[in-house]
C-alpha positions as CSV (number, residue, x, y, z in Angstrom):
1,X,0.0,0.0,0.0
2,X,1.5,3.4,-1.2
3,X,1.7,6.4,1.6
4,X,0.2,8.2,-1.4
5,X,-3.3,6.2,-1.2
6,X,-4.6,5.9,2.0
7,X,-8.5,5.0,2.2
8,X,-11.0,5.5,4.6
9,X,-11.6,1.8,5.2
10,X,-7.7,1.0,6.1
11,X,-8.2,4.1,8.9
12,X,-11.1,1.8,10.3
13,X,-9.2,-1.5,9.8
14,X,-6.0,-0.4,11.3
15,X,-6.0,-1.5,14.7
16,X,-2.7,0.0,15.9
17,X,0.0,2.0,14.1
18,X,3.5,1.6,15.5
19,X,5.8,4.6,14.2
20,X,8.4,2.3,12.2
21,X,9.0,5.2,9.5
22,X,7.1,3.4,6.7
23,X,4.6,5.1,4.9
24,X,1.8,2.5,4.9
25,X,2.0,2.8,8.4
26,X,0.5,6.6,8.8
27,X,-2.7,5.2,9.0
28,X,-5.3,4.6,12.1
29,X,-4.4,5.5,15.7
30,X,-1.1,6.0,17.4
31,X,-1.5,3.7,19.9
32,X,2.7,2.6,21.0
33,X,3.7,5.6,22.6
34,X,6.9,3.6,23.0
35,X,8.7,5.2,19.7
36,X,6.1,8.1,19.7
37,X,7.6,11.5,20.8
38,X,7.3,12.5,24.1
39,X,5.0,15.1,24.1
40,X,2.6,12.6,23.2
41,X,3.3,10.1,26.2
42,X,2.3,13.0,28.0
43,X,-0.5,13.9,27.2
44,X,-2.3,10.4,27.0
45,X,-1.5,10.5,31.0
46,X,-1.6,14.3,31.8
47,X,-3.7,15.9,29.2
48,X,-6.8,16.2,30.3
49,X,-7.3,19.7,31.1
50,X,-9.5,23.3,30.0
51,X,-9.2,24.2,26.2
52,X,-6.8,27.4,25.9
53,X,-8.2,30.6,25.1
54,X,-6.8,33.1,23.0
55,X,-5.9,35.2,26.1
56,X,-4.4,32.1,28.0
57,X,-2.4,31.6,24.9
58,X,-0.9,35.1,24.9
59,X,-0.3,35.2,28.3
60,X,1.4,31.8,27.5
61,X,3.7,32.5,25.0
62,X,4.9,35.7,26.9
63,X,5.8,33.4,29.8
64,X,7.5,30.9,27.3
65,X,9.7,34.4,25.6
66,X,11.1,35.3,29.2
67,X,11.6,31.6,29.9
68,X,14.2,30.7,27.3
69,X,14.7,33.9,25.3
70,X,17.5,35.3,27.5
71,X,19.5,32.7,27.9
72,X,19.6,31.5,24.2
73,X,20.2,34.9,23.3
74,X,23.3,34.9,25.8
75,X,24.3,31.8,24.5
76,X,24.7,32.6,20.9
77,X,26.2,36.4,21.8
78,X,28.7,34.6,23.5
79,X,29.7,32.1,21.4
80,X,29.4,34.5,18.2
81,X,32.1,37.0,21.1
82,X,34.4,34.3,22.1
83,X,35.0,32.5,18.3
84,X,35.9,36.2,17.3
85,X,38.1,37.5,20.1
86,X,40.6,36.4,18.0
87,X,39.9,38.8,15.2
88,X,40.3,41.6,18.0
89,X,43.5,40.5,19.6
90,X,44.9,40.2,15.9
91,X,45.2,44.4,15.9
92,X,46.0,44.4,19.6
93,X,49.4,43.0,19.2
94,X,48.3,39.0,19.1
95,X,50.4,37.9,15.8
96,X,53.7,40.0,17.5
97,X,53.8,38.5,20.6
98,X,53.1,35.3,19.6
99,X,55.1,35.0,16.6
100,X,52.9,34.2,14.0
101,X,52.7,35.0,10.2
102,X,49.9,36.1,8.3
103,X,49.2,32.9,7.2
104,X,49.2,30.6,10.6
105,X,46.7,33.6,12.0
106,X,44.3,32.1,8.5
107,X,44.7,28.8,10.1
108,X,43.9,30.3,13.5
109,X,40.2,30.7,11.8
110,X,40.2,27.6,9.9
111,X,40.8,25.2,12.3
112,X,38.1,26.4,14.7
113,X,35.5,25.2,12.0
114,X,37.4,22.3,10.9
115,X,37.4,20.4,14.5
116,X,33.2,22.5,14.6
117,X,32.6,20.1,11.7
118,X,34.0,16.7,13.3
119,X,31.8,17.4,16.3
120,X,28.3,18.1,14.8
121,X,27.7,14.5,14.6
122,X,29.0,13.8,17.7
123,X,26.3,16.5,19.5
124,X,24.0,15.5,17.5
125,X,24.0,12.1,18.9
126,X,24.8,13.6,22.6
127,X,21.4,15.9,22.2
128,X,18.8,13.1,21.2
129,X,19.9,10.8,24.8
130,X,20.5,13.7,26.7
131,X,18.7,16.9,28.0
132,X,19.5,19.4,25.7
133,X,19.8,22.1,27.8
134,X,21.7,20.4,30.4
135,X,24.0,19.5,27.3
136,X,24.0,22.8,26.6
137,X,25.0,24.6,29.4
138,X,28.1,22.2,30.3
139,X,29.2,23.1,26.6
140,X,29.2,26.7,27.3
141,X,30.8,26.5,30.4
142,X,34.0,24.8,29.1
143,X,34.5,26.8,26.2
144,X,34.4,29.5,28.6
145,X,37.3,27.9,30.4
146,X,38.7,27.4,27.2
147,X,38.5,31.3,26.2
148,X,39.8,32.1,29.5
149,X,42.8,29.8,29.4
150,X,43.8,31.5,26.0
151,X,44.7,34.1,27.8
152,X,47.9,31.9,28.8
153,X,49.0,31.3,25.6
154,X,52.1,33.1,23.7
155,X,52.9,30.5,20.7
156,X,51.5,29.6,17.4
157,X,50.9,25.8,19.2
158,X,49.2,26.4,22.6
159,X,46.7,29.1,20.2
160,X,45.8,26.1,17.7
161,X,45.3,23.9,20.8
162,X,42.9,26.5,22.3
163,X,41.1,27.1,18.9
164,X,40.6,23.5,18.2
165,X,38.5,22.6,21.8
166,X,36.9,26.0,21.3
167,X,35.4,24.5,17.9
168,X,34.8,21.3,20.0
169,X,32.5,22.9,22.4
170,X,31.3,25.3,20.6
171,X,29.9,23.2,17.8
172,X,27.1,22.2,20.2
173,X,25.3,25.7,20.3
174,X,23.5,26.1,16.9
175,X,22.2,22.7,17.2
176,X,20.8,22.5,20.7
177,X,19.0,26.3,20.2
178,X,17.4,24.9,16.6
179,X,16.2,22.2,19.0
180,X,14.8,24.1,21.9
181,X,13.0,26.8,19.6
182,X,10.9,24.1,17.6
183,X,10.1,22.3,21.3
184,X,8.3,25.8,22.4
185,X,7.3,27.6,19.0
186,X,5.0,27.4,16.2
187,X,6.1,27.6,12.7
188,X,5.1,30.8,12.0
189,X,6.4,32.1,15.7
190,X,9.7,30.2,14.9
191,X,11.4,33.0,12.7
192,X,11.4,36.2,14.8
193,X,12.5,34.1,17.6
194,X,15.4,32.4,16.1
195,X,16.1,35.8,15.0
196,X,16.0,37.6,18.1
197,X,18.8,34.8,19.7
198,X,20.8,35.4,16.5
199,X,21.2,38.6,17.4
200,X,24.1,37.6,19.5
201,X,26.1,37.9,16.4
202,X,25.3,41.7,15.9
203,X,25.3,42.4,19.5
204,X,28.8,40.5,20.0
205,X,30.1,42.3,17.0
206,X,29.2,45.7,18.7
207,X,30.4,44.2,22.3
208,X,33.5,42.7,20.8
209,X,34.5,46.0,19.2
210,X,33.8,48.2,22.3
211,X,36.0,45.6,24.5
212,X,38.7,45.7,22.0
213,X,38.9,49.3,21.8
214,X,38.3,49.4,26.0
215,X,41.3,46.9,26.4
216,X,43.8,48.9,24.2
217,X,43.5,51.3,27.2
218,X,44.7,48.7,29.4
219,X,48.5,49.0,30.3
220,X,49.1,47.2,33.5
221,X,52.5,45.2,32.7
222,X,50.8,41.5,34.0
223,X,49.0,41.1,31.0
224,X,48.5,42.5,27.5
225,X,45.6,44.1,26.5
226,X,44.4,40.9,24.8
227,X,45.5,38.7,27.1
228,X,43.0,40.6,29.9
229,X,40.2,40.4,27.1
230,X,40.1,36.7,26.6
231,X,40.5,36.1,31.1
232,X,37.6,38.4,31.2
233,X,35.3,36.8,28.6
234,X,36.2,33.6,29.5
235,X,34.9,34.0,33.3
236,X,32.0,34.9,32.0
237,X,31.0,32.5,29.6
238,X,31.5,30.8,32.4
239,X,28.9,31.9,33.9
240,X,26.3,32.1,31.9
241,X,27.0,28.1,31.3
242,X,26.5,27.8,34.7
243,X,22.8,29.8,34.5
244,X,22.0,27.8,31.1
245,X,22.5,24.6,33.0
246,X,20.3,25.5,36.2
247,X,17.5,27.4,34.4
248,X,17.0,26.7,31.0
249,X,14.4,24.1,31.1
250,X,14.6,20.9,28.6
251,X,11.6,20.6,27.1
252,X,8.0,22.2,28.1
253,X,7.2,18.6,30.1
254,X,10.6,19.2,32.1
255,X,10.1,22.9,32.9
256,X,8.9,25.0,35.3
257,X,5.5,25.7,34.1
258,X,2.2,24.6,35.6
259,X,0.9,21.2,34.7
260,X,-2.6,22.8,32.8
261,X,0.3,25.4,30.8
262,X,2.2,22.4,29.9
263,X,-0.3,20.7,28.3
264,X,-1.5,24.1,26.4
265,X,2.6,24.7,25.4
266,X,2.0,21.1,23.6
267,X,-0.8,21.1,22.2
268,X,-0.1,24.6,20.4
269,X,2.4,23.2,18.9
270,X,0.1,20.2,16.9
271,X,-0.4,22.3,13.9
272,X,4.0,22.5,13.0
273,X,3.7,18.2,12.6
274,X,7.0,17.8,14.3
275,X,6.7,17.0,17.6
276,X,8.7,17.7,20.7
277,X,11.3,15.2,21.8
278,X,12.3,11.4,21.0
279,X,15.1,9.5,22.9
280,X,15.3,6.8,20.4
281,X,17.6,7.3,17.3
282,X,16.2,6.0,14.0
283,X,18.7,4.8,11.4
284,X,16.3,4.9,9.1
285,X,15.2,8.7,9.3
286,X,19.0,9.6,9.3
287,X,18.8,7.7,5.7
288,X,15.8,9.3,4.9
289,X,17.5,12.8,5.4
290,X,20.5,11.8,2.9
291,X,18.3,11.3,0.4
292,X,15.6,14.6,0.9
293,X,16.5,16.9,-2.0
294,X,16.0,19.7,0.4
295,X,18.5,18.4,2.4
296,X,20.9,19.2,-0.8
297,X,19.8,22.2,-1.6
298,X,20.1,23.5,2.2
299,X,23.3,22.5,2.7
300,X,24.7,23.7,-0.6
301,X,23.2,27.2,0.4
302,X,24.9,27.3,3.9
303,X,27.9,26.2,2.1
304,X,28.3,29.2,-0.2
305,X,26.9,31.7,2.4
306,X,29.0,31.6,4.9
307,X,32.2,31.5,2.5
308,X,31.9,35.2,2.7
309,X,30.8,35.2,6.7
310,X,33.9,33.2,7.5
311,X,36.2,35.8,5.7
312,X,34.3,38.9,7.2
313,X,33.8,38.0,10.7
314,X,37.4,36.5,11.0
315,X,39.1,39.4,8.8
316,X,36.6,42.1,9.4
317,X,39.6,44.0,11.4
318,X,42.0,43.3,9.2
319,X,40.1,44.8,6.2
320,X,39.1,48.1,7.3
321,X,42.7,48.8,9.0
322,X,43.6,47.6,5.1
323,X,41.6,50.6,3.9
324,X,44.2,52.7,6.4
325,X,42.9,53.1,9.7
326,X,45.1,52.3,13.1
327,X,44.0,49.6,15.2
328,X,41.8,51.7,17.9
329,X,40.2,53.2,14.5
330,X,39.2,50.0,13.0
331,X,38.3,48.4,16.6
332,X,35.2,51.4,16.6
333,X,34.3,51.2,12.8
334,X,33.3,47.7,13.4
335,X,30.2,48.8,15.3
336,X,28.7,49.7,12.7
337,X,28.9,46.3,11.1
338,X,27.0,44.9,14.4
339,X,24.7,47.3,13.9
340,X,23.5,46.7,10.3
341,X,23.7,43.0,11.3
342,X,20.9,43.6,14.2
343,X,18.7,45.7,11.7
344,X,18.9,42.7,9.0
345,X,18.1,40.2,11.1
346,X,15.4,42.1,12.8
347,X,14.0,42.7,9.6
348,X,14.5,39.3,7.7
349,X,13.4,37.3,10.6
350,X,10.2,39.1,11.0
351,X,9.2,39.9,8.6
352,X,9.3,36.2,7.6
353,X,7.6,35.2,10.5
354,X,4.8,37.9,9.5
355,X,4.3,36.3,5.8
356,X,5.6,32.9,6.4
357,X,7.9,33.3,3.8
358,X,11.9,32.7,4.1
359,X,13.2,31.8,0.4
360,X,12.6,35.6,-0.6
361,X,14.0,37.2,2.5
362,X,17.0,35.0,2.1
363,X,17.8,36.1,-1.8
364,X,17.0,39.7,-0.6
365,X,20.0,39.8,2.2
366,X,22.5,38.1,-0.6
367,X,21.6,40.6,-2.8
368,X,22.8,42.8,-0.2
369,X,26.2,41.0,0.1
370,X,26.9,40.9,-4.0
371,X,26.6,44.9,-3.3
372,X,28.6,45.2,-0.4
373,X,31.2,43.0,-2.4
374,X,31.3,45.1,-5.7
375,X,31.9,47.6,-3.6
376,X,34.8,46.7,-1.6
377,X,36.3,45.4,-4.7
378,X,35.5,47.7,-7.5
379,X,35.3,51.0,-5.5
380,X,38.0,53.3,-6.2
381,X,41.0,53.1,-4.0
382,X,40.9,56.6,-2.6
383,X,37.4,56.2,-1.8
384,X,37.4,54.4,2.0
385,X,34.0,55.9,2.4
386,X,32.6,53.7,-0.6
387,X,34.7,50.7,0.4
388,X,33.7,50.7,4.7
389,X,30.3,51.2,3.4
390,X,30.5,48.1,1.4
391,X,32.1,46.0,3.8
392,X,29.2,46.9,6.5
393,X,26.1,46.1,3.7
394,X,28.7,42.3,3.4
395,X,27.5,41.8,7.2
396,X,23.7,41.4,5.9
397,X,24.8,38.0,4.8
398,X,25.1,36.5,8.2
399,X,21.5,37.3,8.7
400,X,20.3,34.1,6.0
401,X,21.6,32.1,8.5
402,X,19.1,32.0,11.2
403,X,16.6,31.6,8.6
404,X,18.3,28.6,7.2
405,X,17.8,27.5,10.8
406,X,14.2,28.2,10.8
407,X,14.1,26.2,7.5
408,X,15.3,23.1,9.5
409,X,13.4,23.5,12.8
410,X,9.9,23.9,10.7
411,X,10.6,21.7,7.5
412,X,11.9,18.5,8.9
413,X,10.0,16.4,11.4
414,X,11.2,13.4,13.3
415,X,13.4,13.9,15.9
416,X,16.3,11.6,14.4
417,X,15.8,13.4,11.1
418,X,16.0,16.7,12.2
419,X,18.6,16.2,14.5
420,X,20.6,14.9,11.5
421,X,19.9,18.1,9.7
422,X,21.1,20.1,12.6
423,X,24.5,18.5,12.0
424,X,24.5,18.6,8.0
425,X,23.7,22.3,8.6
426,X,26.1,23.1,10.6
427,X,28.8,21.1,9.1
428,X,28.0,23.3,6.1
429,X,28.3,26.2,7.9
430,X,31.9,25.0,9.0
431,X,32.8,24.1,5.9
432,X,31.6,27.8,4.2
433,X,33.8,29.2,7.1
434,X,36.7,26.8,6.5
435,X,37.0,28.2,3.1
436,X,36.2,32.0,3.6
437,X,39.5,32.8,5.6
438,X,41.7,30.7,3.1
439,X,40.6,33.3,0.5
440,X,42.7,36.1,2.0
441,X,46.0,34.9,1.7
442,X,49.4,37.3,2.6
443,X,50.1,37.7,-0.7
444,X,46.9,39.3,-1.9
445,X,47.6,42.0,1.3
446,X,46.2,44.4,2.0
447,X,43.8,44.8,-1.0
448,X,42.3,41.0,-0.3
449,X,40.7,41.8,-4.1
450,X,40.5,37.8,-4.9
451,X,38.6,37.0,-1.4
452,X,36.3,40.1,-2.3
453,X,35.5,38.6,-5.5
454,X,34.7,35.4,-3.9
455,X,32.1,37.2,-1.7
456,X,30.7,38.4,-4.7
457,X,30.2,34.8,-6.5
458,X,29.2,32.4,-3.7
459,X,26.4,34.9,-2.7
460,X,25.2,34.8,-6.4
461,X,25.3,31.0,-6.1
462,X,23.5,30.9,-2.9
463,X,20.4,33.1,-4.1
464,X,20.2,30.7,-7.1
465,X,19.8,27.8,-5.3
466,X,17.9,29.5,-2.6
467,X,15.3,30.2,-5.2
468,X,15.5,26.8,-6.4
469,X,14.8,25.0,-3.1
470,X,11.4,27.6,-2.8
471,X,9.9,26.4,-6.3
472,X,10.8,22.9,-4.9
473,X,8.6,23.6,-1.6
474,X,5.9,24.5,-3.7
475,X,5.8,21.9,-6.1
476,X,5.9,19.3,-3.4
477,X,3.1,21.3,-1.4
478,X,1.2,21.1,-4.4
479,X,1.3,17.4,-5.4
480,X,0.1,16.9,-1.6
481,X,-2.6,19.4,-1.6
482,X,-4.1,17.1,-5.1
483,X,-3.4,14.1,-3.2
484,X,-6.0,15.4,-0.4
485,X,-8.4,16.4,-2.8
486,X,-8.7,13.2,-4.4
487,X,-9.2,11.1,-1.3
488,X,-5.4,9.9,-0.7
489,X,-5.2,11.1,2.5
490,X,-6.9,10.4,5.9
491,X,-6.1,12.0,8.6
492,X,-4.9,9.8,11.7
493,X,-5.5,11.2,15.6
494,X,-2.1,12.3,17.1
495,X,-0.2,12.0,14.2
496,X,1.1,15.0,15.3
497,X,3.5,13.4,18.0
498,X,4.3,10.1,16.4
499,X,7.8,10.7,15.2
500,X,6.7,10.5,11.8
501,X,8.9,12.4,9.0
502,X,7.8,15.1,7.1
503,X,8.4,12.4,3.8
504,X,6.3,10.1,5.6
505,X,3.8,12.6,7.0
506,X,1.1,13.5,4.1
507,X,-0.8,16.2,6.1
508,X,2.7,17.9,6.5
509,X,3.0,20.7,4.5
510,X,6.8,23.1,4.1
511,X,7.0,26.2,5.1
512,X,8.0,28.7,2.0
C-alpha cells in the first residue's frame, strides 16, 4: 500500500500504528507511545485539562519568551564573542607576541571550523539521549574555560590547541537552540525568535569591538591588553554556562511551568507536525534525510553563504585597518557592522515570520552582500568611504543564517531526522567558514581583491539555489494538496506526536 493512497476503510481496519518510519503505516491511531515523541506520552497520562483561550495563549507564550529567550540569546552572543576574540587581539598585538605569520593567524580561523565540523555529529547524537539544555550549558561552560585559558597562551601551538576545543564545544550551540526553539514555538512564531537569539552575532560584534577598543587602554604590565580580554570573557562565559544549565528548562514537560500550561505549550504546537522530543535514534530517518533533496539544496546554500561570513567575521579588522585606519580606529568602525547586522536580522526574521515566507528574504540579504562586495572590490581606491560602506552592507549575509535555521526547525520532522539536519547544517556552515578565511592569503595583502571577488560569487550561487529550493517547496506542497483532494489522505489522531517524517507525513506541508 503506497503512503500516497490511503483510504477511509484502512483508517477503520488499522487496529494499531507503531511509528516504524514506513509510509503505509501513517494510517489509524497512534496507539505505541513507545517510539512516539514524548509530548505525546504526556498527554495520554496528563492531558486532560480546560481548552486554551486566546488570552491564556498570549499570556502563554509571553511566559515561554522570558523563559528561554534570554538565555539563548546569551548563549549565541557569547559564542558569536568568544569564536571572534581572535579577530580583536589580531590588531591588539596578538600575531607580534606570539610570533605568528599572516598565514598561521588564517589557520587560527580555519581550524576552529574544521574540529566544529567533526563534532556536529558527535552533539547530534549527545542531544537526542541527553537533555539538551543540560547539554548545553556544560558546553558553554567549558568553552568558557577554554576562552579564558587563551589568555595563557604566547605561541603559534598552545593558540591552535585553544582554537581546536573551542570548535569542540562550541559546535554544540546552533544545534541545541534549533532544538529548543521548535520544542516551544510554532512555525510561524519560529522565525522572529530564532532571530532575536541570532542577534548575539550583531550584539557581539558591537560588544566585541567596544572591549577591544576598552582593552587597548589597558597597560598594567601583568597582562597585555588581549590577554586581559580573553581572562575576562572567559569567566564569564563561564557563567552564563552555569545559568544555562540550572534554568533553561529541557523541554516544556521538564520545565517550570504549571501542569494545565504544559499541556496548552504542547498542544499549540500540533499544527508545526514535528513534535517535541524522542530519545530513540532511528537509522532509518538519518537515511531518509541523505536522500531529501531539500537536504541538498540547504546544505549547498549554507555552504556558499558563509564563504563570505567566515572571511568577514574573522578578517573584518583586518580589512578596514587595510583601507588605512590604526587599530583603535578599525576596533570602533566595526560597530557599525554589528549594527547593520541587528537591523537585518530584525528585519529578515520578522518579517518572515509575519508572511511565512523565508526563500525571498534570504535572496533579498544576498543581494545585499553581492553589493557590499562590488563595492569593496571595484570602489576606487581613494574612496574608504565607498569601500567601509560596502564592507558593512557584506554583514547582511550572516542574517540568511538564522533563517536557514528556521528552515530546519519547521521543515523536517522526526526527531532523528532533524537532529541529522542540525548536523548537516552546521557542518556546512563549518565548511563555508573553513574556506572563507583561506581566500585572504598574505600575498593578496592588503587589498584581499580575490577574497572580495569570492564574496561576490558564492552569494550569487546561494540566491540561485535559494530560489531553487522555494519552487521545490511549492511543487511538493502542491502534489500533496491534489493528493488530499482526491481522497489519498486520511487524517490519523495524534499524528502530530508520532515521530513521523515530514516524507512520511502526508498532512505535512513546508514552510516557504
Amino acid at each position: 500500500m503506497s503512503g500516497d493512497s490511503i483510504k477511509e476503510k484502512d483508517v477503520e481496519s488499522s487496529p494499531q500504528v507503531q511509528p516504524t518510519g514506513e509510509p503505509e503505516d501513517i494510517i489509524g491511531e497512534v496507539r505505541d507511545v513507545k517510539n512516539a515523541d514524548a509530548a505525546l506520552d504526556f498527554l495520554r497520562s496528563e492531558g486532560n485539562v480546560q481548552p486554551m483561550t486566546p488570552a491564556d495563549e498570549k499570556k502563554l507564550l509571553r511566559k515561554i519568551d522570558w523563559m528561554v529567550m534570554p538565555l539563548m540569546w546569551c548563549c549565541y552572543c557569547l559564542q558569536y564573542l568568544d569564536k571572534t576574540l581572535i579577530n580583536y587581539a589580531n590588531v591588539m598585538g596578538l600575531q607580534e607576541d606570539a610570533n605568528i605569520t599572516e598565514d598561521q593567524f588564517s589557520y587560527l580561523a580555519l581550524i576552529f571550523y574544521v574540529t566544529y565540523l567533526a563534532l556536529e555529529f558527535p552533539h547530534a547524537y549527545g542531544m537526542q539521549k541527553l537533555p539538551t539544555a543540560k547539554y548545553l550549558g556544560v558546553m558553554v561552560f567549558l568553552w568558557g574555560v577554554i576562552v579564558a585559558v587563551t589568555a595563557a597562551c604566547k605561541n603559534y601551538g598552545a593558540l591552535i590547541a585553544t582554537r581546536v576545543l573551542l570548535g569542540c564545544f562550541e559546535a554544540a550551540v546552533a544545534p541545541s537552540l534549533i532544538l529548543i526553539t521548535s520544542m516551544w514555538y510554532k512555525a510561524k512564531e519560529q522565525p522572529p525568535r530564532v532571530g532575536i537569539w541570532y542577534l548575539g552575532v550583531g550584539t557581539g560584534t558591537i560588544i566585541g569591538s567596544l572591549i577591544s577598543f576598552g582593552f587597548q587602554h589597558y597597560t598594567d604590565g601583568a597582562f597585555t591588553s588581549w590577554q586581559i580580554m580573553f581572562l575576562v570573557v572567559g569567566l564569564v562565559t563561564c557563567l552564563v554556562g552555569g545559568l544555562t544549565f540550572l534554568l533553561l528548562p529541557d523541554n516544556p514537560m521538564r520545565s517550570r511551568l504549571t501542569h494545565e500550561e504544559k499541556v496548552w505549550a504542547i498542544e499549540r504546537l500540533r499544527s508545526n507536525q514535528t513534535g517535541v522530543e524522542n530519545k530513540h535514534f532511528k537509522p532509518a530517518q538519518v537515511v531518509e534525510c541523505f536522500l531529501d533533496p531539500q537536504t541538498w539544496l540547504l546544505s549547498l546554500i549554507t555552504i556558499s553563504s558563509n564563504v563570505p561570513n567566515g572571511a568577514v567575521s574573522s578578517f573584518q579588522a583586518t580589512i578596514i585597518s587595510g583601507f588605512g585606519y590604526d587599530s583603535k580606529t578599525a576596533a570602533l568602525l566595526q560597530i557599525p557592522s554589528g549594527g547593520v547586522s541587528m537591523v537585518s536580522i530584525l528585519t529578515a526574521t520578522m518579517l518572515a515570520g509575519k508572511f511565512n515566507h523565508r526563500s525571498f528574504h534570504i535572496v533579498t540579504l544576498l543581494m545585499a552582500g553581492i553589493l557590499g562586495g562590488c563595492l569593496m572590490a571595484f570602489a576606487p581606491e581613494g574612496n574608504k568611504a565607498g569601500k567601509l560602506i560596502g564592507n558593512y552592507f557584506t554583514n547582511c549575509i550572516g542574517a540568511t543564517l538564522p533563517l536557514l535555521y528556521s528552515f530546519v526547525s519547521a521543515n523536517y520532522a522526526g526527531h532523528t531526522k532533524k537532529v541529522t539536519m542540525n548536523a548537516i547544517l552546521l557542518m556546512s556552515f563549518c565548511l563555508g567558514n573553513i574556506i572563507g578565511p583561506l581566500t585572504f592569503t598574505g600575498k593578496s595583502a592588503p587589498q584581499y581583491i580575490p577574497a572580495k571577488i569570492t564574496i561576490i560569487v558564492t552569494c550569487a550561487v546561494a540566491a540561485v539555489l535559494t530560489i531553487m529550493l522555494g519552487f521545490y517547496y511549492k511543487w511538493e506542497d502542491k502534489r500533496r494538496d491534489h493528493l488530499a483532494a482526491q481522497g489519498k489522505i486520511a487524517h490519523v489522531q495524534d499524528v502530530e506526536f508520532a515521530d513521523f517524517t515530514d516524507r512520511h507525513n502526508k498532512e505535512f506541508r513546508y514552510r516557504l
